[in-house]
PyMOL Python script that loads the backbone (N, CA, C, O; Angstrom):
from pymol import cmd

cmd.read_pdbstr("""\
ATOM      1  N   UNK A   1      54.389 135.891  71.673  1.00  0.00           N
ATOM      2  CA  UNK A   1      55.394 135.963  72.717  1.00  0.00           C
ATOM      3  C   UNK A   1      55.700 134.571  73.236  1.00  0.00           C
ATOM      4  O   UNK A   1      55.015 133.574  73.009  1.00  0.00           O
ATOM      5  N   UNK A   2      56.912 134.627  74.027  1.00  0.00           N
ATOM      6  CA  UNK A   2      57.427 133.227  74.201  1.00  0.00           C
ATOM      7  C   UNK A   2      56.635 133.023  75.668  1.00  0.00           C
ATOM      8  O   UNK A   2      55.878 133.920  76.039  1.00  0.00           O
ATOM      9  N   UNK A   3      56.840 131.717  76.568  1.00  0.00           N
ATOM     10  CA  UNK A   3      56.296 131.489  77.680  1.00  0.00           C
ATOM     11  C   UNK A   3      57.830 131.290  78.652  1.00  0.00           C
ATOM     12  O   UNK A   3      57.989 131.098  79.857  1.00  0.00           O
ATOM     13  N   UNK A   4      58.418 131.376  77.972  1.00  0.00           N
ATOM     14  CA  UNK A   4      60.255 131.343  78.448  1.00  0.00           C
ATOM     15  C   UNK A   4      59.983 132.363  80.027  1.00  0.00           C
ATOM     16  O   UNK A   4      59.122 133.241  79.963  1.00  0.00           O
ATOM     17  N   UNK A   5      60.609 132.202  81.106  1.00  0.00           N
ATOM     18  CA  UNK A   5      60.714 133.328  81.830  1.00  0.00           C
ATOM     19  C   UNK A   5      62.111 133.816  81.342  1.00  0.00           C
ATOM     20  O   UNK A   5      62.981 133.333  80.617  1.00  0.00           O
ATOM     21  N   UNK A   6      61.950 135.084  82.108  1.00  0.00           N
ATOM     22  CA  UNK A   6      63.473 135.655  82.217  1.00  0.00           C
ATOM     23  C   UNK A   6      64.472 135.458  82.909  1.00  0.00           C
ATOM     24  O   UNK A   6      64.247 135.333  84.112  1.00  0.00           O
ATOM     25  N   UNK A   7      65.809 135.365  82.481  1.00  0.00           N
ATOM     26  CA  UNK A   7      66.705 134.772  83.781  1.00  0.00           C
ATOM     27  C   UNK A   7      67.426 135.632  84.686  1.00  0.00           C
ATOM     28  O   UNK A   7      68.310 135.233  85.445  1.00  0.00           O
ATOM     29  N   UNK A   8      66.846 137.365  84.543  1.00  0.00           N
ATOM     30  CA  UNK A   8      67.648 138.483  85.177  1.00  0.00           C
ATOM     31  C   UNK A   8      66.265 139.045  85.099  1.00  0.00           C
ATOM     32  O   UNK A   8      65.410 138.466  84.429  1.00  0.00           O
ATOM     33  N   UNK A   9      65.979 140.264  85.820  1.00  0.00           N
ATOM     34  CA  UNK A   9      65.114 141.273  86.061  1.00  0.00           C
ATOM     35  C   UNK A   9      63.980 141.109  87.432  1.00  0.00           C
ATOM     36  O   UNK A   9      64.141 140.416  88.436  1.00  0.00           O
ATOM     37  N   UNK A  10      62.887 141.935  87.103  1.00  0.00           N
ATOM     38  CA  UNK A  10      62.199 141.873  88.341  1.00  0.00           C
ATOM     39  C   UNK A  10      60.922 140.716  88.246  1.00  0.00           C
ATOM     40  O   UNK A  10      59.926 140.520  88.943  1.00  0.00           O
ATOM     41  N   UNK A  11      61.516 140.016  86.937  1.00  0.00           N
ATOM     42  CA  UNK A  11      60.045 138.897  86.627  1.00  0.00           C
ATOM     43  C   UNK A  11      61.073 137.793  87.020  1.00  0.00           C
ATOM     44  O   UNK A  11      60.303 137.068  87.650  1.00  0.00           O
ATOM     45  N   UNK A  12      62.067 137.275  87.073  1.00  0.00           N
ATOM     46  CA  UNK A  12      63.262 136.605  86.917  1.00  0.00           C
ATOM     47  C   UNK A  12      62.950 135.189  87.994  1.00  0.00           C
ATOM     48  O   UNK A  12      62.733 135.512  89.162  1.00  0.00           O
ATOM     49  N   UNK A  13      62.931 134.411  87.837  1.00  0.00           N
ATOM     50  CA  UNK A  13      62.827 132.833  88.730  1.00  0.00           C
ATOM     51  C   UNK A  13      63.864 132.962  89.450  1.00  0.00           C
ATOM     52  O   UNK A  13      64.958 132.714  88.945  1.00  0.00           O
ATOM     53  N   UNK A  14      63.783 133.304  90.553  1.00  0.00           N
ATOM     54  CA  UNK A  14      65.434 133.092  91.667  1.00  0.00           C
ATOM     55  C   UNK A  14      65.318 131.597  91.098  1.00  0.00           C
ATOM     56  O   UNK A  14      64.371 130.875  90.786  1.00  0.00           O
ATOM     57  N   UNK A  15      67.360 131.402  91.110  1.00  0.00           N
ATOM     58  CA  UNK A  15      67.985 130.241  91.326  1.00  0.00           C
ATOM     59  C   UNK A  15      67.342 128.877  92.225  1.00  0.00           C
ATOM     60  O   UNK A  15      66.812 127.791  91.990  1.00  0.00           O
ATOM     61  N   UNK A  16      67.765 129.706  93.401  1.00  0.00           N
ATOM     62  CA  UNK A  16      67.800 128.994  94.641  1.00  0.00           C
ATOM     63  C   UNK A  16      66.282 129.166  95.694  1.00  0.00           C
ATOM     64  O   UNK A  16      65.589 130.182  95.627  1.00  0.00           O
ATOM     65  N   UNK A  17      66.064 128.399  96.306  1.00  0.00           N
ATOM     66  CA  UNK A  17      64.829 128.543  97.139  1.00  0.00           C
ATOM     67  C   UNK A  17      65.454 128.738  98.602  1.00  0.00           C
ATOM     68  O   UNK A  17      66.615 128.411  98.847  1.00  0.00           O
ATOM     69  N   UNK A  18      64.916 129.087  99.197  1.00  0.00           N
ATOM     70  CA  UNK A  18      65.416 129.212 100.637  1.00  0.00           C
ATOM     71  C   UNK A  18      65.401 130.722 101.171  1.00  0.00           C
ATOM     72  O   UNK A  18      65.445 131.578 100.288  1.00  0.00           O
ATOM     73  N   UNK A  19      65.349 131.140 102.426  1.00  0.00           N
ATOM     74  CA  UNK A  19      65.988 132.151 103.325  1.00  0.00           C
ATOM     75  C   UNK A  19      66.653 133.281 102.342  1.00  0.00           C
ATOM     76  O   UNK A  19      67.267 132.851 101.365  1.00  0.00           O
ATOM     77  N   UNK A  20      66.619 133.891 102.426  1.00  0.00           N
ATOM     78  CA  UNK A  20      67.735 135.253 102.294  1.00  0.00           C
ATOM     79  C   UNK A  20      69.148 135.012 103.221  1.00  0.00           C
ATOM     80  O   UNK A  20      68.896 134.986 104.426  1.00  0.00           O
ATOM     81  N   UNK A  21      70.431 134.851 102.917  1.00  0.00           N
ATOM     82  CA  UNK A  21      71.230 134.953 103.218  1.00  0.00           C
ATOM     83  C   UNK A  21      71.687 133.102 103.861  1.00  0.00           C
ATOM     84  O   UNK A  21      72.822 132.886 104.286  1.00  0.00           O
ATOM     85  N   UNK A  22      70.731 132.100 103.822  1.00  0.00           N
ATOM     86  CA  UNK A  22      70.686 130.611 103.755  1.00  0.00           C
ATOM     87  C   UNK A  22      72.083 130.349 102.845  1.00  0.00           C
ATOM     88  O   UNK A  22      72.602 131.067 101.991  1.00  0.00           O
ATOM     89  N   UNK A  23      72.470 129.069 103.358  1.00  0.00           N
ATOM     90  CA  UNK A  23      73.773 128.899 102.314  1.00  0.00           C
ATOM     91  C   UNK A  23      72.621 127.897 101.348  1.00  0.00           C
ATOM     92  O   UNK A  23      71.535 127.376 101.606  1.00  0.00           O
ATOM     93  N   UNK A  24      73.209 127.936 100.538  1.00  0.00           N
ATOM     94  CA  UNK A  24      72.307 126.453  99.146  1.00  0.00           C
ATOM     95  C   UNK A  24      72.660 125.132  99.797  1.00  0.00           C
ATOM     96  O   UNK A  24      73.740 125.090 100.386  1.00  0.00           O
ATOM     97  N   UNK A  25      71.970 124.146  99.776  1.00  0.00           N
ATOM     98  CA  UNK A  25      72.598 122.786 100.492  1.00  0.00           C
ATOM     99  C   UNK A  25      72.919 122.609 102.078  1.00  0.00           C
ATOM    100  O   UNK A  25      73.389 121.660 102.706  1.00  0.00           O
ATOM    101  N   UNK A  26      72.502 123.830 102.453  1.00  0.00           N
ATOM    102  CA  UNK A  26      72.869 123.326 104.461  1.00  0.00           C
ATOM    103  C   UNK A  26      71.935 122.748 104.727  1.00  0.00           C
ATOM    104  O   UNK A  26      70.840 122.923 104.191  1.00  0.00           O
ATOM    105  N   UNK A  27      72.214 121.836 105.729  1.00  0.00           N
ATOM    106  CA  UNK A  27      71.511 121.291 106.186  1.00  0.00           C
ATOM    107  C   UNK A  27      70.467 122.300 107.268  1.00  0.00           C
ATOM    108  O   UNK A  27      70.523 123.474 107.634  1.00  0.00           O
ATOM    109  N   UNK A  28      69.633 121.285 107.502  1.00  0.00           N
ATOM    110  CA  UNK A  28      68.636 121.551 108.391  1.00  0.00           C
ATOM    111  C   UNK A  28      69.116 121.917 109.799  1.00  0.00           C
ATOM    112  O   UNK A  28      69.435 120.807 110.226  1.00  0.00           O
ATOM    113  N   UNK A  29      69.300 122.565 110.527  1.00  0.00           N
ATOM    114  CA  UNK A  29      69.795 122.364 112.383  1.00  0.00           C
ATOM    115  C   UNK A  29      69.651 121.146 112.976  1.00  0.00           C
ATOM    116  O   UNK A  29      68.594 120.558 112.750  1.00  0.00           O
ATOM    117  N   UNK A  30      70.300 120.726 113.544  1.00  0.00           N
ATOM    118  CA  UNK A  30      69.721 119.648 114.005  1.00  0.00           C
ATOM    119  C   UNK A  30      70.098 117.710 113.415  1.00  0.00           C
ATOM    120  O   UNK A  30      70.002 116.559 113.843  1.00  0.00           O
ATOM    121  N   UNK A  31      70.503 118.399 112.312  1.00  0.00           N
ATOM    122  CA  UNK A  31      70.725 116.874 110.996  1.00  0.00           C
ATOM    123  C   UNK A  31      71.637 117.096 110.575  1.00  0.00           C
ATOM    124  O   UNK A  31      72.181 118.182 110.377  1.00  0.00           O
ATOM    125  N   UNK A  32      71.946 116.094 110.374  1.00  0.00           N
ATOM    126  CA  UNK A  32      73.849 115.652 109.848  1.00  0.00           C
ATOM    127  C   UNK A  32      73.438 115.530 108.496  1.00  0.00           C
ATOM    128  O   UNK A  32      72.365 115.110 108.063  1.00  0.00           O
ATOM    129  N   UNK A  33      74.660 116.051 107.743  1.00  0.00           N
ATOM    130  CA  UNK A  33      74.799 116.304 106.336  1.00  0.00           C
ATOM    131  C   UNK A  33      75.709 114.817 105.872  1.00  0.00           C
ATOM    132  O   UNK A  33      76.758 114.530 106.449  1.00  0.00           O
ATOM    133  N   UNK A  34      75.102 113.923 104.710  1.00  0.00           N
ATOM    134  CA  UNK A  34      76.115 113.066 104.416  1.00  0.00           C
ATOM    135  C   UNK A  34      77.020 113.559 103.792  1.00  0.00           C
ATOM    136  O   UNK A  34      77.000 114.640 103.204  1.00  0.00           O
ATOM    137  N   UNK A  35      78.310 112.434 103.907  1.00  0.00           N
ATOM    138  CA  UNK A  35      79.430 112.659 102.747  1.00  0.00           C
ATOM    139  C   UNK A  35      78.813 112.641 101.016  1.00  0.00           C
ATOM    140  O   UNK A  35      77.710 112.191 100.704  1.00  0.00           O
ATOM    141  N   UNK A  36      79.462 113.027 100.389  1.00  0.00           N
ATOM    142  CA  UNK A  36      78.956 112.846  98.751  1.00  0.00           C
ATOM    143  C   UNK A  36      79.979 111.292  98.607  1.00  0.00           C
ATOM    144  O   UNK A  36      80.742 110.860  99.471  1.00  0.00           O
ATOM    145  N   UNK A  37      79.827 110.972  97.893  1.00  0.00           N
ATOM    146  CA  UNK A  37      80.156 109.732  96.959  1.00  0.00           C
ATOM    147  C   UNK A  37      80.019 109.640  95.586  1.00  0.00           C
ATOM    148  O   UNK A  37      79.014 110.239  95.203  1.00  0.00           O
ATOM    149  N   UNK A  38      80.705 109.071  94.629  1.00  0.00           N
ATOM    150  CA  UNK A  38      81.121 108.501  93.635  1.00  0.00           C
ATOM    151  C   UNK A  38      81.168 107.639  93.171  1.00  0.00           C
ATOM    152  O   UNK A  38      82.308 107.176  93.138  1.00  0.00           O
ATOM    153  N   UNK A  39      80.153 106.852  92.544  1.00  0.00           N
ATOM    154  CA  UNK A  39      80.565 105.517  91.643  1.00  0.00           C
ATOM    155  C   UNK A  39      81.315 105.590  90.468  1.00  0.00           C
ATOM    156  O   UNK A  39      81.398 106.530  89.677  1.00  0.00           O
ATOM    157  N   UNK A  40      81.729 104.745  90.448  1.00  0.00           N
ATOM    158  CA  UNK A  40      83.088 105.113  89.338  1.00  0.00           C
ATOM    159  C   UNK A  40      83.063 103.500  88.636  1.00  0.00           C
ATOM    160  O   UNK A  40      83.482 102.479  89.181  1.00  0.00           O
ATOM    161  N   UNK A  41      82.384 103.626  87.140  1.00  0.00           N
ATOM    162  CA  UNK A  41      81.965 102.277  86.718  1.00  0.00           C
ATOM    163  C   UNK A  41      82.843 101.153  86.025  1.00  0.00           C
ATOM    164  O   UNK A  41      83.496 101.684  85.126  1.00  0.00           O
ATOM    165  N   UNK A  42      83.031 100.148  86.090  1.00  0.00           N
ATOM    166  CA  UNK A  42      84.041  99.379  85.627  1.00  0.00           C
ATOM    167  C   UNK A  42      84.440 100.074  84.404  1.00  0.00           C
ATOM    168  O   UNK A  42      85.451 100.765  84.533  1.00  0.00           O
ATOM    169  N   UNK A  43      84.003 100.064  83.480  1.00  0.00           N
ATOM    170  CA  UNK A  43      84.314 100.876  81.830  1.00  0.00           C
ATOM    171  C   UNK A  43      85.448 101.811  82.778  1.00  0.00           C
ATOM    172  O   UNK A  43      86.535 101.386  83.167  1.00  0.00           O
ATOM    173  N   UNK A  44      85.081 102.717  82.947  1.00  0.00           N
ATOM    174  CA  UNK A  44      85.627 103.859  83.764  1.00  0.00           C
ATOM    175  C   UNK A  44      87.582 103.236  84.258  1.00  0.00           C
ATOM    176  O   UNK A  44      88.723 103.493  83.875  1.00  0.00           O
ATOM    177  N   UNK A  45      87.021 102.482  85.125  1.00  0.00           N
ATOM    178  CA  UNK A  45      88.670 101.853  85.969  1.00  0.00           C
ATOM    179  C   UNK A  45      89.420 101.031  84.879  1.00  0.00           C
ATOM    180  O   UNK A  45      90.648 101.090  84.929  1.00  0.00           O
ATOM    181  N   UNK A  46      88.754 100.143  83.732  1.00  0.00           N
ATOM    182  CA  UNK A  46      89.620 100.075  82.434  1.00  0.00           C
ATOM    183  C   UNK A  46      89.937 100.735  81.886  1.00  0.00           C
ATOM    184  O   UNK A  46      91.053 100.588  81.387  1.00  0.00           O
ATOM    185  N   UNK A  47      89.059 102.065  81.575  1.00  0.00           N
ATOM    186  CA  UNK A  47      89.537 103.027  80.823  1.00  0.00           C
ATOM    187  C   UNK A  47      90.969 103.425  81.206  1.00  0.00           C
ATOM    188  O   UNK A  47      91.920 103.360  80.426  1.00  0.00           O
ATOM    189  N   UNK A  48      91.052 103.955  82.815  1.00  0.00           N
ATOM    190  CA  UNK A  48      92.157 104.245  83.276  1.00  0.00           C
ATOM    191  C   UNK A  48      93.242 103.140  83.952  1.00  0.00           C
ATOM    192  O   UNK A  48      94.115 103.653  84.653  1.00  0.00           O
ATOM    193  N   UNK A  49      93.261 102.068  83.847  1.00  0.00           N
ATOM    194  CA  UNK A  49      94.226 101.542  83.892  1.00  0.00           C
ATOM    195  C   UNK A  49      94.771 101.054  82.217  1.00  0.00           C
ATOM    196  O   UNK A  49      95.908 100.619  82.034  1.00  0.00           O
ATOM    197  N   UNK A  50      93.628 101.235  80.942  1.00  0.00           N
ATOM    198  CA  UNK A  50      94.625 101.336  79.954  1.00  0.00           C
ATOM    199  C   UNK A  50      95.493 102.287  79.329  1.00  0.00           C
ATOM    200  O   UNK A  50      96.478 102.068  78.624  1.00  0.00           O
ATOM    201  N   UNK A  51      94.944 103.471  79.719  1.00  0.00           N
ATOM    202  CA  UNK A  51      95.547 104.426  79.912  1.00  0.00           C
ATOM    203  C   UNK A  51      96.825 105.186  80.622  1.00  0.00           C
ATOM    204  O   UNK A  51      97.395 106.267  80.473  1.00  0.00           O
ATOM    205  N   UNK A  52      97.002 103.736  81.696  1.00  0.00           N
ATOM    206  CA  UNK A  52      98.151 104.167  82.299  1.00  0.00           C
ATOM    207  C   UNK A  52      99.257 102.870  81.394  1.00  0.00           C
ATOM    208  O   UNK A  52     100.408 102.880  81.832  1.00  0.00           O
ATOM    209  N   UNK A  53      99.101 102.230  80.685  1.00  0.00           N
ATOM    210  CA  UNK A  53     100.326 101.770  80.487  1.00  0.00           C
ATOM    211  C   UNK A  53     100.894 102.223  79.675  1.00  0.00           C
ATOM    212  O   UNK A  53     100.380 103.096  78.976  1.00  0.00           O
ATOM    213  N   UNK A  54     102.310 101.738  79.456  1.00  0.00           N
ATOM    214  CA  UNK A  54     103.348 102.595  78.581  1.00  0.00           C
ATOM    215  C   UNK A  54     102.705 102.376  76.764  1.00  0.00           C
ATOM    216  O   UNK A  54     101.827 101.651  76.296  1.00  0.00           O
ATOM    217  N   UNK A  55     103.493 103.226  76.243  1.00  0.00           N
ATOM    218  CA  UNK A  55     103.047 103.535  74.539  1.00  0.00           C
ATOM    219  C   UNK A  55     103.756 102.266  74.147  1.00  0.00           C
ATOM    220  O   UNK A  55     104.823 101.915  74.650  1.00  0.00           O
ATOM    221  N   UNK A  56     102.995 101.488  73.065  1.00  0.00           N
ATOM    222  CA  UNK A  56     103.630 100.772  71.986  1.00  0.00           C
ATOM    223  C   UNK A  56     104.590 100.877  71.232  1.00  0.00           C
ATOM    224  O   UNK A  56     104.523 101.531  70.192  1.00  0.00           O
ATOM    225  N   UNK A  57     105.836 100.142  71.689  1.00  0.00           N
ATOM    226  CA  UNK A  57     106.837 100.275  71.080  1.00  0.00           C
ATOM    227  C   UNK A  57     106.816  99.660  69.621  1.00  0.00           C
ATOM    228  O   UNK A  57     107.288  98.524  69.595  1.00  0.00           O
ATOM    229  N   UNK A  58     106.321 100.211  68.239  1.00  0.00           N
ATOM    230  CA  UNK A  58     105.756  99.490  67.311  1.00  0.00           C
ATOM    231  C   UNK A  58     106.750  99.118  66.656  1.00  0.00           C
ATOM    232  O   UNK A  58     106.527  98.080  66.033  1.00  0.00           O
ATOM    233  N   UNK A  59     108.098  99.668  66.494  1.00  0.00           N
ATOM    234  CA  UNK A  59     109.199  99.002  66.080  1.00  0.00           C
ATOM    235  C   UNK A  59     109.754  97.332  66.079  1.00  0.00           C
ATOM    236  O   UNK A  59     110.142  96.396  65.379  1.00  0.00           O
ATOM    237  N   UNK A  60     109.418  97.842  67.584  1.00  0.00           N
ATOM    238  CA  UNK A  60     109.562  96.195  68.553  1.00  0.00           C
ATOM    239  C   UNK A  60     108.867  94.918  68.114  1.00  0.00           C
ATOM    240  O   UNK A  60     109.293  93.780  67.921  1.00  0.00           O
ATOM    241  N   UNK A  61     107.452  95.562  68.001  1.00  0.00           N
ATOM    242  CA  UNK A  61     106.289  94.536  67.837  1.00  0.00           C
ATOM    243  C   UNK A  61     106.838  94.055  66.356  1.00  0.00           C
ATOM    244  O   UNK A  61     107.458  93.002  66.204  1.00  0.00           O
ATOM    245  N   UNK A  62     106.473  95.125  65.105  1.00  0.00           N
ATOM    246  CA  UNK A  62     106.988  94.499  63.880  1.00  0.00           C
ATOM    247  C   UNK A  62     108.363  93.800  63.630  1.00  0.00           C
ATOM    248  O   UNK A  62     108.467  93.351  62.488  1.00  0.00           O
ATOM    249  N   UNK A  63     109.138  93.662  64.215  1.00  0.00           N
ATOM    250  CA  UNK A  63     110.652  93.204  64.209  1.00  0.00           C
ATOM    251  C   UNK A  63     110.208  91.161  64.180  1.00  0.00           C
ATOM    252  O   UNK A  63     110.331  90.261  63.349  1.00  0.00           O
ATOM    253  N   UNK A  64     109.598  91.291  65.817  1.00  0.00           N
ATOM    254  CA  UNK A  64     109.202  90.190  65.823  1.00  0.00           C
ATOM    255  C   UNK A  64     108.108  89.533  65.430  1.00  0.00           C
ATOM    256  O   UNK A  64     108.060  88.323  65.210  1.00  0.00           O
ATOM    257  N   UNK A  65     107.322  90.210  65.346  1.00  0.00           N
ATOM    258  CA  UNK A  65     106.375  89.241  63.536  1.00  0.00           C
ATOM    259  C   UNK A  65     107.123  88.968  63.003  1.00  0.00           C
ATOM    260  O   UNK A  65     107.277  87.751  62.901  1.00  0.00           O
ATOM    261  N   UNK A  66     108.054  89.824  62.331  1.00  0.00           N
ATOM    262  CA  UNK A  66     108.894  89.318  60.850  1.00  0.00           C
ATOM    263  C   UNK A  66     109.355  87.942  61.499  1.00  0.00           C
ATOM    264  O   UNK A  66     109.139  86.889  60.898  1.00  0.00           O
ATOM    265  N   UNK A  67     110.172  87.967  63.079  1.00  0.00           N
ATOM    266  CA  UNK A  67     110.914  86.752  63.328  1.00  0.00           C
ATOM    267  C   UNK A  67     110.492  85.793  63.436  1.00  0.00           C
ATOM    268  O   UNK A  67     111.131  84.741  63.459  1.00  0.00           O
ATOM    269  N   UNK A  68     108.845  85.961  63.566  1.00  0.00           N
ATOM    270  CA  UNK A  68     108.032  84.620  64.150  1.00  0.00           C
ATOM    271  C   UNK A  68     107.915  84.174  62.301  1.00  0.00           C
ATOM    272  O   UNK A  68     108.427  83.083  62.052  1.00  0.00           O
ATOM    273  N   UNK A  69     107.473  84.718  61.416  1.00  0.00           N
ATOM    274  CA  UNK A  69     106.994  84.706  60.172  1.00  0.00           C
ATOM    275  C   UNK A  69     108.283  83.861  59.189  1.00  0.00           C
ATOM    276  O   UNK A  69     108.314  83.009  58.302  1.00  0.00           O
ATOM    277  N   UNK A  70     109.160  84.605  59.890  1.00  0.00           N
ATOM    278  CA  UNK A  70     110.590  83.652  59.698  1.00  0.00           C
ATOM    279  C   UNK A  70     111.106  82.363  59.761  1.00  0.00           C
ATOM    280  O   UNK A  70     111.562  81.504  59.006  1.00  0.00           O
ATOM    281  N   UNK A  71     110.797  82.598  61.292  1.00  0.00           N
ATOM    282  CA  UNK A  71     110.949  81.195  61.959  1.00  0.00           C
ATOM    283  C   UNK A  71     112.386  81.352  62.607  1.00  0.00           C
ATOM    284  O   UNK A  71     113.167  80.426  62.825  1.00  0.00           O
ATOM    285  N   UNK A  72     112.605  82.795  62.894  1.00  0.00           N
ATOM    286  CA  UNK A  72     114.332  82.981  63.394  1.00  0.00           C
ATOM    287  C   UNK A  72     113.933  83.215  65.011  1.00  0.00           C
ATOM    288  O   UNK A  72     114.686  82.907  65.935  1.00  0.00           O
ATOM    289  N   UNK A  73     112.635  83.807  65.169  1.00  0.00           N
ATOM    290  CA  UNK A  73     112.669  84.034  66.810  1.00  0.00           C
ATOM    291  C   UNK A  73     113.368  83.505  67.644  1.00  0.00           C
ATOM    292  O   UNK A  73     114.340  83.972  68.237  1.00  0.00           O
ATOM    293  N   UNK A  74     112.912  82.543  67.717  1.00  0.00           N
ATOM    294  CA  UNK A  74     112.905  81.164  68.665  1.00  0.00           C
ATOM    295  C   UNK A  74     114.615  80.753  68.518  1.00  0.00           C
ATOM    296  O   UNK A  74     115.060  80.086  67.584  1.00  0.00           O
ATOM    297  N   UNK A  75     115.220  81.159  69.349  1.00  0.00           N
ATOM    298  CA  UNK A  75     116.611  80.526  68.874  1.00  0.00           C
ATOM    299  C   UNK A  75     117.020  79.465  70.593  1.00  0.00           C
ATOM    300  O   UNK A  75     116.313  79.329  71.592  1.00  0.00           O
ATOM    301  N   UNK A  76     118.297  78.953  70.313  1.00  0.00           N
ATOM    302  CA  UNK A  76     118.484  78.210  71.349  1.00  0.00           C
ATOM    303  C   UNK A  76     118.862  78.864  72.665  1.00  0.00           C
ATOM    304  O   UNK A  76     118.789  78.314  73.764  1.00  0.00           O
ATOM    305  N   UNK A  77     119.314  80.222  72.403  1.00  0.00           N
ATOM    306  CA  UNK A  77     119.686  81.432  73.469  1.00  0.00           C
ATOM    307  C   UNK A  77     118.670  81.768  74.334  1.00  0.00           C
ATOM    308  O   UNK A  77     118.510  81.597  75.543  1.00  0.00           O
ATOM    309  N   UNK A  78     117.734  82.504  73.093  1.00  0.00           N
ATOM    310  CA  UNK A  78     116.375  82.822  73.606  1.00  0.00           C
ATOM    311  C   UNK A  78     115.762  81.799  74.861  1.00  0.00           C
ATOM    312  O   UNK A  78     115.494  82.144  76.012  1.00  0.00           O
ATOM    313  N   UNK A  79     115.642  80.525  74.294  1.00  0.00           N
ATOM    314  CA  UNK A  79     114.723  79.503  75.111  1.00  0.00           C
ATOM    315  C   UNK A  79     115.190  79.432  75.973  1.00  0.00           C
ATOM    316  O   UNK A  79     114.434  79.866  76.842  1.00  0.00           O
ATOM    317  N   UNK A  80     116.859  78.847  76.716  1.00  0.00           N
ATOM    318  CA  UNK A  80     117.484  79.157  77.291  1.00  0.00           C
ATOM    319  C   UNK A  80     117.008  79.975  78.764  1.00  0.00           C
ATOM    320  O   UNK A  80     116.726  79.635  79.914  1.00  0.00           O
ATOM    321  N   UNK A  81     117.108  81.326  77.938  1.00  0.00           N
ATOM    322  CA  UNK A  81     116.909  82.553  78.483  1.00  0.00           C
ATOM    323  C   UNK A  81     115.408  82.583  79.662  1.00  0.00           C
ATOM    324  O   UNK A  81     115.197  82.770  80.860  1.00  0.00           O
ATOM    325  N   UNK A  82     114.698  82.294  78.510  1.00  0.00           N
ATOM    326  CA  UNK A  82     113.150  82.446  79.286  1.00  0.00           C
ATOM    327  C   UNK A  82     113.142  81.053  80.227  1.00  0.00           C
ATOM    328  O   UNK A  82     112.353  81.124  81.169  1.00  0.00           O
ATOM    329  N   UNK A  83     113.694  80.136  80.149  1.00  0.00           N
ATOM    330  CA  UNK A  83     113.167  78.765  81.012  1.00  0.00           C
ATOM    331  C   UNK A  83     114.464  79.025  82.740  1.00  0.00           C
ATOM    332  O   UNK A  83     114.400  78.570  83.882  1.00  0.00           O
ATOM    333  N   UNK A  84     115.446  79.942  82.050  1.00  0.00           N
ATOM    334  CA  UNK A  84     116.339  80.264  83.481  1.00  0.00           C
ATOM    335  C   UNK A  84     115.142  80.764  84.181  1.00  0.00           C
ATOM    336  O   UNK A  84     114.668  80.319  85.226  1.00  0.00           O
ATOM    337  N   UNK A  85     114.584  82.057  83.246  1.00  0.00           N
ATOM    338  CA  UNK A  85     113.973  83.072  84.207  1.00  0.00           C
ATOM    339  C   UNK A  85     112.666  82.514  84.594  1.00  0.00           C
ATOM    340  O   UNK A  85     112.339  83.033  85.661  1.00  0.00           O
ATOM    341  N   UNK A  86     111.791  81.687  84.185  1.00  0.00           N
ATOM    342  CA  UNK A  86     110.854  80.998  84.343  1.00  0.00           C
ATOM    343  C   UNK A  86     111.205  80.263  86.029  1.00  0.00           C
ATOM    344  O   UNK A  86     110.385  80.153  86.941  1.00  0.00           O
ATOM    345  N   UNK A  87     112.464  79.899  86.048  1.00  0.00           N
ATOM    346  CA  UNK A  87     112.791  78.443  87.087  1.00  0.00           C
ATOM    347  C   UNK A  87     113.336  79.548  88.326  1.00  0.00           C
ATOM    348  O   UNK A  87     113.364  79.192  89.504  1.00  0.00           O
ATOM    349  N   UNK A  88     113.739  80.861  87.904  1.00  0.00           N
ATOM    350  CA  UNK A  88     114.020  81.746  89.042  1.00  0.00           C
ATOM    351  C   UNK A  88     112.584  82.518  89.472  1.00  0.00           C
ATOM    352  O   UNK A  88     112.346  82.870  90.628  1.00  0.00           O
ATOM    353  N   UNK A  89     111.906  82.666  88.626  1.00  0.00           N
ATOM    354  CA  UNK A  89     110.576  83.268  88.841  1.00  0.00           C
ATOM    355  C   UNK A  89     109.666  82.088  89.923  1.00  0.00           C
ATOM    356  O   UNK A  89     109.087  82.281  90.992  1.00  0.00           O
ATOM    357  N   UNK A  90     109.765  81.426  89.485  1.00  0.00           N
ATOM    358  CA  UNK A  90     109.486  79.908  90.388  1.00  0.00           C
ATOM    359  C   UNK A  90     110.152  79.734  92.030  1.00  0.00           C
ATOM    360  O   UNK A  90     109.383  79.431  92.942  1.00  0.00           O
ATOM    361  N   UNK A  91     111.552  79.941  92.284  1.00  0.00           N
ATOM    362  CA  UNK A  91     112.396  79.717  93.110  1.00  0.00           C
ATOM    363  C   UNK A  91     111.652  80.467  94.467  1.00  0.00           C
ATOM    364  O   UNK A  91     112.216  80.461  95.561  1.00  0.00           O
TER     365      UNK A  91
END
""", "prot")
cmd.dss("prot")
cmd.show_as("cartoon", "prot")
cmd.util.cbc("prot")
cmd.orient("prot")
């Protein structure tokens, strides 16, 4: 025979310890119950902030490899472009 108890019947280990009709977890009379808390571990807050950014536009990405691989990226528009917004980002 096993040494297992049973988890229903009249041999059965109650759950809970306490009182008859006791809630599980009250406190004592008299004593303040703390708040619960949560650590929530760095891994964790990367996880979910990589998770919140948008999906890879993979179209996008391969377009411009090819252009960098090219050597067409970089045009005089482009540079242009980014050193306005650079000098307004600045302003």
């Amino acid at each position: 025979m096993s040494n297992v108890s049973p988890i229903h019947g009249p041999h059965a280990i109650p759950l809970t310890q306490g009182k008859p009709g006791e809630r599980v977890g009250a406190s004592a009379p008299g004593t303040s119950r703390q708040a619960d808390q949560a650590d929530i571990s760095a891994i964790a807050r990367f996880r979910s902030q990589i998770s919140a950014l948008p999906d890879v536009r993979q179209e996008l990405v391969d377009r411009v490899r090819q252009e960098l691989k090219d050597g067409t990226y970089v045009t005089d528009a482009k540079l242009t472009a980014a050193t306005d917004a650079l000098a307004e980002d600045l302003a």
